[in-house]
C-alpha positions as CSV (number, residue, x, y, z in Angstrom):
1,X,-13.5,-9.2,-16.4
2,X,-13.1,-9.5,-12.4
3,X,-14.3,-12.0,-10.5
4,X,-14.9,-11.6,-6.6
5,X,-12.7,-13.6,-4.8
6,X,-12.8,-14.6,-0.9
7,X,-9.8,-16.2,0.9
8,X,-8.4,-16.1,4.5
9,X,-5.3,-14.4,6.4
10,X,-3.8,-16.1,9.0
11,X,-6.5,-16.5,11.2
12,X,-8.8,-17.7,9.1
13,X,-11.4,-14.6,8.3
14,X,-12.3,-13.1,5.5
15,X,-10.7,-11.0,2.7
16,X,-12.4,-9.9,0.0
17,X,-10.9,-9.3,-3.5
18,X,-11.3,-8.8,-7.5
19,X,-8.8,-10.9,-9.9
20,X,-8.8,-10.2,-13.6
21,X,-6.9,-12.8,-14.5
22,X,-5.7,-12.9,-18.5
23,X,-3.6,-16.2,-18.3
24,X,-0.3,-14.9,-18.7
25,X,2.5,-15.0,-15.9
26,X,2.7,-11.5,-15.0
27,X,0.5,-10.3,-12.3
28,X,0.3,-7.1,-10.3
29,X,-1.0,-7.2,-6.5
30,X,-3.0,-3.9,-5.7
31,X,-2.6,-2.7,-2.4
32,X,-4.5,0.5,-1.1
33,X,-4.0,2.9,2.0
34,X,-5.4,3.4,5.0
35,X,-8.8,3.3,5.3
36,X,-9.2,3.3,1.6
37,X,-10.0,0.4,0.0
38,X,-9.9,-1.8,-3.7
39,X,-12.2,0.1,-5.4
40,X,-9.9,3.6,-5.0
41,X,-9.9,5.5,-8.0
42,X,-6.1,4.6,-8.5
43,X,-6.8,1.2,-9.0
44,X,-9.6,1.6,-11.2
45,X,-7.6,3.4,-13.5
46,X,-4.7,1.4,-13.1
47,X,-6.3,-2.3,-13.6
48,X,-8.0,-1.6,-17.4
49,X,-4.5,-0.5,-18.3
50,X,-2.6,-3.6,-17.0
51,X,-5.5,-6.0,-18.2
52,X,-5.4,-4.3,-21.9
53,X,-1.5,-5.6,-21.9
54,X,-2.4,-9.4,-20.9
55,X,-1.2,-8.4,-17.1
56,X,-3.3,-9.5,-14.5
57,X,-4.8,-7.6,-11.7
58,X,-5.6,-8.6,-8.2
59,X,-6.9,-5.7,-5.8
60,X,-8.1,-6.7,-2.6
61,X,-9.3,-5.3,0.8
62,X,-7.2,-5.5,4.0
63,X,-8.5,-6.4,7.0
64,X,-10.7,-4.0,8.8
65,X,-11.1,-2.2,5.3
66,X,-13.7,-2.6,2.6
67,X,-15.5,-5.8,2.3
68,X,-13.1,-8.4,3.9
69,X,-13.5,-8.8,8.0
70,X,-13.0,-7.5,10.7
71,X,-12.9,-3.7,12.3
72,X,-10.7,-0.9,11.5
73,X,-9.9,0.4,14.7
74,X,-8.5,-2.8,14.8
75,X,-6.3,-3.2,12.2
76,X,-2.6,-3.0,12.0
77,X,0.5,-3.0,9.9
78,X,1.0,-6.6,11.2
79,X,-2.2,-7.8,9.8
80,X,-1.5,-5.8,6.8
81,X,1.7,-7.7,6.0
82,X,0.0,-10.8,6.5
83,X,-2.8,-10.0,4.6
84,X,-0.8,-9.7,1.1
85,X,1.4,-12.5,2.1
86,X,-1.9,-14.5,1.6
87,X,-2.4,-12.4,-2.0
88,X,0.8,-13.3,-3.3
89,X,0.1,-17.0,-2.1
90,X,-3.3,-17.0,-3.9
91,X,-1.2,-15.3,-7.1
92,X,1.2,-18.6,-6.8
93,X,-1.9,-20.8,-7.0
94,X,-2.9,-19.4,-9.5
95,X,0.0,-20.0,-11.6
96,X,1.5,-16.1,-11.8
97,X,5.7,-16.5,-12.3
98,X,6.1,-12.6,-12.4
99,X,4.5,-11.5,-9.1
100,X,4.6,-7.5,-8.9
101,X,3.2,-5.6,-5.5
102,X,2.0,-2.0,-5.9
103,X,1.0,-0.3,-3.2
104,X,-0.3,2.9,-1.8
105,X,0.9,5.1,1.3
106,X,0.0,2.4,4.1
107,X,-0.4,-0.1,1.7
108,X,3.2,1.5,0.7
109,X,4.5,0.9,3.6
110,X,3.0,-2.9,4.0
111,X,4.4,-3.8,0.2
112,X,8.1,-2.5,1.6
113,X,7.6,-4.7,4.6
114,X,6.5,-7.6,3.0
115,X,9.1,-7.2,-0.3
116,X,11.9,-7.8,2.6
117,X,10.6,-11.4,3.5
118,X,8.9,-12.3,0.5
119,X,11.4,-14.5,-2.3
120,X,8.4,-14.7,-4.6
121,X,8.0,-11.0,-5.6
122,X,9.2,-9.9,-9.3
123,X,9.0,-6.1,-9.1
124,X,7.9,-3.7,-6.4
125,X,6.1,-0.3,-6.9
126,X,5.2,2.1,-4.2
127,X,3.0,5.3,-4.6
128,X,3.8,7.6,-1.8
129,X,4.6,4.9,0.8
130,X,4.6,5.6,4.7
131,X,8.4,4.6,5.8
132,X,7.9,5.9,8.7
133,X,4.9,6.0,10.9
134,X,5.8,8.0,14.1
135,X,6.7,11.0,11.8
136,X,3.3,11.3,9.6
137,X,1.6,11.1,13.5
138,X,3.3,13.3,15.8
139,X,3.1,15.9,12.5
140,X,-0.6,15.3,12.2
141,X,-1.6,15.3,16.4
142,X,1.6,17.0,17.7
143,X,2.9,15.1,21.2
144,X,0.3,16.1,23.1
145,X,-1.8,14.5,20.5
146,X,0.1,11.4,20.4
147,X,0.1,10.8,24.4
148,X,-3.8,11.4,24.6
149,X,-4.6,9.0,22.4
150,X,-1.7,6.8,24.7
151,X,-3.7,7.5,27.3
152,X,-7.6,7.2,26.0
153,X,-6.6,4.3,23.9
154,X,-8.3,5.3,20.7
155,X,-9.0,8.1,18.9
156,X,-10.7,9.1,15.2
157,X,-7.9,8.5,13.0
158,X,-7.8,12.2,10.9
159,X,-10.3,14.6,12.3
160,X,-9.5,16.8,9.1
161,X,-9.8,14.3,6.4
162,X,-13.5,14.0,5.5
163,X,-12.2,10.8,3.5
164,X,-11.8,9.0,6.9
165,X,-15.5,9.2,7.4
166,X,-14.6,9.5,11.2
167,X,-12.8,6.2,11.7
168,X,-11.2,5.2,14.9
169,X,-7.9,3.9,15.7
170,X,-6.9,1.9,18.5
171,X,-3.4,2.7,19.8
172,X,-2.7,-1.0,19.4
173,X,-1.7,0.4,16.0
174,X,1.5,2.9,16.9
175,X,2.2,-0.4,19.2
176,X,2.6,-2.6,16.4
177,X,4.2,0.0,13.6
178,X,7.3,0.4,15.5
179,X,8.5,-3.3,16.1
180,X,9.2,-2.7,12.3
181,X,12.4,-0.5,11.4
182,X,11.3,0.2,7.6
183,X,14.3,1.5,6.6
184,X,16.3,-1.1,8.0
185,X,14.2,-3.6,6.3
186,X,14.4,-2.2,2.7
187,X,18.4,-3.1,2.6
188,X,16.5,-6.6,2.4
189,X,14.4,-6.1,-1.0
190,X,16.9,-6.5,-4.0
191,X,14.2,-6.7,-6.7
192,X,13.8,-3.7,-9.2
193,X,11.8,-1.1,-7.4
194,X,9.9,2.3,-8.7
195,X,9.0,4.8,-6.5
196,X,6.5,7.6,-6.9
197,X,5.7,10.5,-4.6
198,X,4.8,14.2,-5.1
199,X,6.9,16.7,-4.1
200,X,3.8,18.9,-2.5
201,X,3.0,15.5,-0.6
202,X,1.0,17.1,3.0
203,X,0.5,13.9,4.6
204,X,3.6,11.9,4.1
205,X,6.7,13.7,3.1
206,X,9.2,12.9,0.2
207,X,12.2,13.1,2.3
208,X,11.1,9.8,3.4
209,X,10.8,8.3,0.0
210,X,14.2,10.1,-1.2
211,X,15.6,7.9,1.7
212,X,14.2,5.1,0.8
213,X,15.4,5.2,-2.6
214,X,19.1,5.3,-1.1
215,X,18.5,2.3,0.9
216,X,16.9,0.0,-1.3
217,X,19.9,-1.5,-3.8
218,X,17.4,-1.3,-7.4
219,X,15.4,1.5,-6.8
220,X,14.3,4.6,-8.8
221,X,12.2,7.3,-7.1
222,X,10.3,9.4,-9.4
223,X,9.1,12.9,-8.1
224,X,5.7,14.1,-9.3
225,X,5.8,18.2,-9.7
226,X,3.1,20.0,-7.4
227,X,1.5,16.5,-6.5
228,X,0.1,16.4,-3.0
229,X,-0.7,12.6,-1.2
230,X,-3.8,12.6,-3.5
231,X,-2.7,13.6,-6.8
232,X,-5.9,15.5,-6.2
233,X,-4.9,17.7,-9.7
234,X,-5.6,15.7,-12.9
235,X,-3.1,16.1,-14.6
236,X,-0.7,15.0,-11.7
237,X,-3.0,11.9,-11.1
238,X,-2.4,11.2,-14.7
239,X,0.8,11.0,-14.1
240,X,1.2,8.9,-12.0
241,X,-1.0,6.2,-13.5
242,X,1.3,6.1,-16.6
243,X,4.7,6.0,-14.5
244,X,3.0,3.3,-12.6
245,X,1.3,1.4,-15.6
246,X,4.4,1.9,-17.8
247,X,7.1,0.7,-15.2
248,X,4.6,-2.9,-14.5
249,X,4.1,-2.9,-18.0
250,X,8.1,-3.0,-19.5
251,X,9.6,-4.7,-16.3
């Protein structure tokens, strides 16, 4: 059963999470995308799975997101990283040994981050991680896109995704993302590392994934056949629940 669980980033606000916690020393950090949150339906399937095998689940939302603090037109990868810094602390109070992060697109992309300064990580997993930012954007708004929002400041983060519910974004976020050189940064993780993306991915493509896969010393990059960013088809989102349930599972 999970129990609600409040505790602070680095500033001292709010972040709301759920912990299932089965006493054993294997535990897997959730982390979702952007403007998603820990009730996604990959996580739901995911942490009944885990739990079943006596591996504990913590899911949580980032700031800006969900239930914990703050706005998300404010949020950034910064506050992201920071953000499951203070998970995997609260994992280590806990008493987890075997601390695994799993994370989704942005959430991705703040696992990799964090896997390259973190020493207390057991296992990484990434679902169709962002590597790199600037790409995904100037694809999505084009470079005129990009310098209007420059210029305005802000602007609703996907006009076409009706999942984004019309969120804004400050530009304060393309400011932050690129002090970080992902790729760069991966040559720092050395723990064993599965990678999942689909191969019809319209949001973040898998050339960035089949890079990272070079980069990072243990990984394995698993393509899912037809799959866009979603896993929209059931049969692909089955898929990847197993590869990611089965990799936690034996590592």
């Amino acid at each position: 059963m999970e129990e609600k669980i409040i505790f602070k980033n680095s500033r001292g606000e709010n972040l709301v999470g759920l912990l299932a916690d089965v006493g054993k020393e294997k535990i897997a950090i959730l982390c979702h995308g952007h403007s998603s949150s820990k009730n996604n339906q990959t996580f739901t399937a995911l942490v009944p799975i885990l739990n079943s095998k006596e591996i504990s689940t913590f899911r949580f939302d980032f700031y800006g997101n969900g239930e914990s603090d703050g706005k998300f037109e404010e949020s950034d990868l910064s506050e992201s990283i920071d953000d499951t810094l203070q998970a995997i602390r609260l994992a280590k109070e806990k008493g987890s040994k075997k601390i695994i992060l799993d994370g989704s697109s942005f959430g991705g992309l703040s696992s990799i981050i964090t896997a390259s300064k973190s020493k207390d990580l057991y296992a990484l997993v990434l679902k169709s991680p962002v590597s790199d930012y600037d790409e995904v954007y100037f694809d999505r708004h084009g470079e005129k896109g990009m310098a209007e929002w420059k210029e305005k400041g802000q602007i609703i983060r996907d006009p076409k995704d009706r999942n984004s519910r019309g969120l804004k974004l400050n530009y304060s976020f393309v400011e932050d993302y690129r002090k970080y050189d992902t790729y760069k940064l991966a040559r720092e993780i050395k723990i064993p590392t599965l990678i999942i993306h689909g191969d019809a991915d319209e949001s973040v493509p898998m050339s960035q994934s089949q890079k990272l896969a070079k980069i990072i010393p243990n990984a394995k990059l698993v393509l899912v056949e037809g799959a866009d960013h979603r896993y929209t088809e059931e049969t692909k989102f089955r898929k990847m629940v197993k590869l990611s349930a089965d990799y936690i599972i034996q590592i």
